[in-house]
N, C-alpha and C positions, 0 to 999 in steps of 0.2 A: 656561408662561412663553414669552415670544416674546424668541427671541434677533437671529434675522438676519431681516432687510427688503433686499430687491432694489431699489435704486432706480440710477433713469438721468437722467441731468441731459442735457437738452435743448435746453438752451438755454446754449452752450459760453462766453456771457460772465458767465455767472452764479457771482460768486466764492464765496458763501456757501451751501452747503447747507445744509437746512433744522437747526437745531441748537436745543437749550438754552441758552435767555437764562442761567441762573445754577442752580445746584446743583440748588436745590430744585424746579426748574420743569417742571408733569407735561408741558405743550405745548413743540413744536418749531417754531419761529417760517416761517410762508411767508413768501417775498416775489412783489412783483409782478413780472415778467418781462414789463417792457413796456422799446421801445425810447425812449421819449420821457413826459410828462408826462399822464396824465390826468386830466378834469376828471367828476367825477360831481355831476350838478344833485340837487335835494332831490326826493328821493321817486323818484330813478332809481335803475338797477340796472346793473350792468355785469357782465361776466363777464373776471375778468382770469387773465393763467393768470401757473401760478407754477416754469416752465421744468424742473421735474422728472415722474417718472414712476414709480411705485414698485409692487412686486407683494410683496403679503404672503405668499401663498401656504397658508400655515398657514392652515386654514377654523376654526378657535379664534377666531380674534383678526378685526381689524376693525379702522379706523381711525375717526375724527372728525375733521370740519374744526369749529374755533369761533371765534368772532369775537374781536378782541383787545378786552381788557375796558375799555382808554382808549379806544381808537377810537371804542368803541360808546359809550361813557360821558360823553367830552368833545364829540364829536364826529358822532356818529348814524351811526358805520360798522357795521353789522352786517351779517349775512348773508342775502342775498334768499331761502336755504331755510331758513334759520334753524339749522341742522345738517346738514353733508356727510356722508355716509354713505361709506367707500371700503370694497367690500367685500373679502376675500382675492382672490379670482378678478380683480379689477380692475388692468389694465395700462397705462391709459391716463395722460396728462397731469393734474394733478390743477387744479384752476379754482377757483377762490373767487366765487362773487358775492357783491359788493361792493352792499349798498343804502344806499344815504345816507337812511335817514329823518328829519335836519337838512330845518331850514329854508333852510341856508346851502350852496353849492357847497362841495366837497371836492376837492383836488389830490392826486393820485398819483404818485410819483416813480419812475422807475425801482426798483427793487430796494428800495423799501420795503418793513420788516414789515407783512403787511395781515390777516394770521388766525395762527390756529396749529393743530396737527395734536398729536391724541392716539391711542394703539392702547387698544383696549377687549379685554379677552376676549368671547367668543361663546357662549353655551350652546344647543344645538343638542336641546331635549328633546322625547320623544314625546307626544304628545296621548295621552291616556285619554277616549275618548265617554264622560259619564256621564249618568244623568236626573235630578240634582239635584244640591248641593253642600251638606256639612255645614253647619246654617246658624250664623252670628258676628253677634254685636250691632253689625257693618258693614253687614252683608250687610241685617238687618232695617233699617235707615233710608236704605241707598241713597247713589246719588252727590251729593256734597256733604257727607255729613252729618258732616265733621270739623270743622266747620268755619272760619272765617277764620283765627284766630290761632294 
C-alpha cells in the first residue's frame, strides 16, 4: 500500500493541489500552470506543465497521467503519449501533453483541470529463460485470435 507521496508545488500561485474531484474518484485532477490563456490548434500538441513535482520513492508503485475522459470525449483533448508514465525515482515537474485531435482549436485557461494522475503498484518479477512454454488453445491460434467481440 502506498501511503506517503513527497510532492512540491512549484509554481507558488497555484491554489489547488492536485486532489479528488469526489469520493469515489481513482484520478487526482492536474491543472495547467500557465500564466495566461492557451490556444491548442487541431492536430497540435503542447506540453503544459502542471506547477507541481512529486517523488514516490516507493519502487512498488508508479504513477499514471490520463487524459480527462470529457476532454477527450467532447472535445479531442487527449494525451500526445497516450499515457504518462511517472516512475518512483522521478523528481521532476510533472507535464501533460495536451493533443487536440479536434478539428476545432481548444483554449486553456490558467489552472484548468487538463488530466488526472493515478498511483499503480509495480511488480518487479524475475525472468525464467525457458525453450518453450506449456502450450494453451491461445497460444495454438495466435494473436488476434479472441476475437472482436
Amino acid at each position: 500500500m502506498l501511503n506517503n507521496v513527497k510532492i512540491k508545488v512549484l509554481d507558488k500561485k497555484l491554489i489547488e493541489l492536485p486532489k479528488f474531484s469526489t469520493d469515489g474518484s481513482a484520478g487526482l485532477d492536474l491543472r495547467a500552470s500557465i500564466s495566461s490563456a492557451k490556444i491548442i490548434k487541431p492536430n497540435e500538441t503542447e506540453l503544459i506543465p502542471t506547477g507541481v513535482a512529486i517523488y514516490i520513492e516507493n519502487k512498488s508503485h508508479a504513477a499514471l497521467i490520463l487524459p480527462r475522459s470529457g476532454l477527450g470525449h467532447k472535445h479531442g483533448i487527449v494525451l500526445g503519449n497516450l499515457v504518462g508514465l511517472i516512475d518512483s525515482d522521478y523528481q521532476g515537474q510533472l507535464f501533460v501533453s495536451c493533443w487536440n485531435r479536434s478539428s476545432k482549436e481548444f483554449k486553456i485557461e490558467p489552472y484548468d483541470r487538463i488530466a488526472q494522475l493515478i498511483f499503480i503498484s509495480v511488480d518487479r518479477p524475475n525472468f525464467i529463460i525457458v525453450e518453450d512454454f506449456q502450450s494453451t488453445d491461445r497460444a495454438r491460434d495466435g494473436f488476434g485470435s479472441s476475437g472482436k467481440a
